[in-house]
Structures are given as C-alpha cells and as structure tokens.
N, C-alpha and C positions, 0 to 999 in steps of 0.2 A: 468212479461213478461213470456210466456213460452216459453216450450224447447222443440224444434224436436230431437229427439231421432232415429239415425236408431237402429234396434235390432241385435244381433247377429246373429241370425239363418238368417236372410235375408243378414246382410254382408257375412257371410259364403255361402250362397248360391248364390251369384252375389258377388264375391268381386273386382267385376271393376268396382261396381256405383261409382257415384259422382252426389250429389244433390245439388242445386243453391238455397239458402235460400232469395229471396231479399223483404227486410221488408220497407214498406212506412207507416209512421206516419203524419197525419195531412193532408190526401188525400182530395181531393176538387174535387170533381165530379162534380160536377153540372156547372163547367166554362170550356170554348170550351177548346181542346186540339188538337191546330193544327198540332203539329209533330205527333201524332198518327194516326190522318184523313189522313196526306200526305202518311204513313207508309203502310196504308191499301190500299189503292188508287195506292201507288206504283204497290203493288204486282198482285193485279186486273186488270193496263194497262198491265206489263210485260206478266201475262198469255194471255190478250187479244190477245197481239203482236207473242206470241212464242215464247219469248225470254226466259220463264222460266214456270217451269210447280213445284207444289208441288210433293216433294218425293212421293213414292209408296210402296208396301213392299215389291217389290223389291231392294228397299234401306237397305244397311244394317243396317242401323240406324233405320228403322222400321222393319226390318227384326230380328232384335233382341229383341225387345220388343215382337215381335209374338214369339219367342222361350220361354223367358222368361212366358209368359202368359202360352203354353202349359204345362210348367213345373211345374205351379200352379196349370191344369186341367182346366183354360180358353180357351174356342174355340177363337181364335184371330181374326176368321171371320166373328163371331157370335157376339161376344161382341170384339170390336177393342178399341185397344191404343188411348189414345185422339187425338192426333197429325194424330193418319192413317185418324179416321173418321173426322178430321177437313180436312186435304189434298184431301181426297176423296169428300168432300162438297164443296168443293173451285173450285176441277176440274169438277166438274157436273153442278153448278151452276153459276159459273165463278166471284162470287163474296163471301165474308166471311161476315158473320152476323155481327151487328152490337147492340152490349148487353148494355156494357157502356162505356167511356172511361178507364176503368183502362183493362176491361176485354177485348177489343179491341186492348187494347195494348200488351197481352200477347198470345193473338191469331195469331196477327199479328208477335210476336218473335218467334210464338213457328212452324208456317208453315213458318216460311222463311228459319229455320235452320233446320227443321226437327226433332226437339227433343219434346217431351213430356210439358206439363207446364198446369198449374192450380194455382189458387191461393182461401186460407182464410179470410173473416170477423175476427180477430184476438178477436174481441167486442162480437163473438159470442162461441168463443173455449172456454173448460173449460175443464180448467187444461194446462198438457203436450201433445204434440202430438208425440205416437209414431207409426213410420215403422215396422209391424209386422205380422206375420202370425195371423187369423184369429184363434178361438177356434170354432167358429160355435155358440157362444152366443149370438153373437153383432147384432145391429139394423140398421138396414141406411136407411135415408130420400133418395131418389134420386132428384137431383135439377129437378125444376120445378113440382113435385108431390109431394105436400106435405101434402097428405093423404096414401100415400104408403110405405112400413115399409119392409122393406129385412132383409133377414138375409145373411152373407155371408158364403162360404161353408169352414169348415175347411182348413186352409192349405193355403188360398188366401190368398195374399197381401193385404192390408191395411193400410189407412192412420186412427187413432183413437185417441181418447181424450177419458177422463173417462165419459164422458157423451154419447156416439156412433160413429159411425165411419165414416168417414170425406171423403173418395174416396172408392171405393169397384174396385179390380182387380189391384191394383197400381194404376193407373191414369186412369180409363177407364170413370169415370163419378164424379164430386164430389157432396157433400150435399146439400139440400136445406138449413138447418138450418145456416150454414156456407156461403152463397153465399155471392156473389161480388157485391154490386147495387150502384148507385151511390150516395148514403149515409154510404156504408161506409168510414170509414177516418181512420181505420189503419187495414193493410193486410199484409199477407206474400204470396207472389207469389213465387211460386216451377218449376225449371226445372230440368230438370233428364235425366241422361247418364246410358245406365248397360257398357259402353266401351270407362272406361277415358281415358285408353292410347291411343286410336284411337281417342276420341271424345271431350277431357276434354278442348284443348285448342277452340274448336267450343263451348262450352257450358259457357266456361266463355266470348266468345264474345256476345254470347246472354245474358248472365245474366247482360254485361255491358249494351247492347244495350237498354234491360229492361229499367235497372236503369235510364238512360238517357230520356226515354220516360215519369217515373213517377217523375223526380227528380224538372222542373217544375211545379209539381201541389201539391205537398206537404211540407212540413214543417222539413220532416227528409226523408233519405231512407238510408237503411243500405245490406250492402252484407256480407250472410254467406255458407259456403259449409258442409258438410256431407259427410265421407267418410267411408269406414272399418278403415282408420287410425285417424278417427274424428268423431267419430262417434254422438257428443251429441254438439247444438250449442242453446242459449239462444239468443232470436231475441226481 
C-alpha cells in the first residue's frame, strides 16, 4: 500500500493544511449509484432555484488557494484551483459533468463545500506519493492528453510518485496515467484545506460525506488525514 507523504518545506510553508486521505477498495463502477445522481441533481435544482450558488474567489476558502498559488508563481486566473474552475463551470453552465460515478461523487463534495479534491487510480501509482516542491525535472501527463508531457516549473507544488507527477500546481489538474474511470476498483480521493483552524471541521464533514457516497459501492473505504503534525499516513 503506499504512503502520502506531505514534505517539510510545504508543511513550513502552509502549516495550516490539513489533507483528507479517503481510500475505497473494491470500487464497483459500472453499477448505478443512486445517492450520488440524487447528490448532483441536488445541487443543480438549488442553483436553478437561487437557493445556492457555488463559492467564487471571493470566498476565502478559494481565496486562499489563489494566495497560495501566487506564492508558488501560479497565476490563479490563468491556471485556477480545481474547485474555482469546477464552481465557475457549474455557474456558467448550470449543470456539473458527469465523468463516472466515483468521480461524480467527489465533484459533487468538492463544490458543495468549496474545498479542493481530486482522486488516484491507486492500480496505477508507483511507489509513495509525496507533496513537494517541484525540482523542474519531473514529467506530467495532463488527464485527457495523453500525448502531452509538462514539465513543472521549480518551486510549484506537486502531487508525485517515483515514476512522475500526479497534480501539477497542487490541485489544479491531475494525470492521465492516474485517472479515475469506471474500472478502476481501488482509489484514494484527496480533499485539502491550507486553513484548518478555520476550515478543518468543514473538511472533515466533506471527507465524511465522501465516504458515505463511496461506502455503498465498495468492498472497504478508509479515512486518513495529513497534517504538519501527521505528516505521513499508509492508505
């Protein structure tokens, strides 16, 4: 099983993350998942209605992820948090894609609460995955082009295994190599706070909600966190 690793220099340099590890073993895609269609559908009538609109970066909850980005030397405008440009796609089109069940499901947690989230093919990671500033060596598939080969710029954030690297900017897009389809049947899906004091008890309701969403279609599901004070957890 591997191990997510955040690194030191990125706990030192956010040390109010707090990351949401939740691992599904024995995922079954290919059979309906009706709390997640109800899930998605919820949030699609509410926006129809007015009753709720997805965060903005006016939110400090995405407002922080844009700080954090500049401070990496990512334009946050240019290349956005996954959560802004899903919230932004949701408010323009008035409805959220629809990828597969598992990834439906963390689409659906990750613009309700406004926080970050992405998830692994676990069938596809090799090795350890660690949280770490870039060297400017590394390679990234970007999902859905998987004929195009990045490099990311020193100093950026990254999610990486010893074979290349898994998200480029923190969360702003993850691998093709790594993707989520409805064959695979063991994943670690990732949510992420840079402001636990303010946010931690919000992101452990999402990382329940998660769970609860994948805990019907699987065979195990496990929840682990990531802190400066925890920094290494085996999923």
């Amino acid at each position: 099983m591997p191990a997510f690793r955040l690194a030191s220099a990125v706990a030192d340099a956010f040390p109010d993350t707090l990351i949401a590890l939740v691992t599904a073993t024995g995922v079954r895609g290919h059979e309906p998942w009706p709390h997640t269609a109800d899930a998605v559908a919820e949030l699609e009538q509410r926006l129809a209605e007015g009753s709720w609109a997805p965060a903005d970066e006016s939110d400090p909850r995405i407002e922080a992820w844009h700080t954090a980005y500049r401070s990496f030397g990512t334009n946050p405008r240019r290349i956005r948090p996954s959560v802004d440009a899903l919230g932004r796609r949701l408010a323009k089109k008035g409805s959220l894609p629809r990828i597969s069940p598992a990834v439906d499901s963390y689409n659906a947690v990750s613009v309700r609460h406004a926080l970050p989230a992405g998830a692994f093919d676990l069938d596809q990671v090799k090795g350890d995955v660690d949280i770490r500033h870039a060297d400017g060596t590394e390679s990234f598939t970007p999902l859905g082009e998987p004929g195009t080969v990045e490099t990311p710029k020193p100093g950026e954030i990254i999610y990486a295994d010893t074979a290349g690297v898994l998200t480029r900017h923190w969360n702003h897009r993850d691998a093709h190599r790594t993707r989520v389809t409805d064959d695979s049947a063991h994943v670690t899906f990732v949510l992420e706070t840079l402001c636990a004091d303010r946010d931690g008890d919000l992101l452990k309701t999402a990382a329940d909600e998660l769970q609860s969403l994948l805990a019907p279609h699987a065979a195990r599901t496990t929840l682990h966190y990531l802190s400066p004070a925890q920094p290494e957890a085996t999923v």
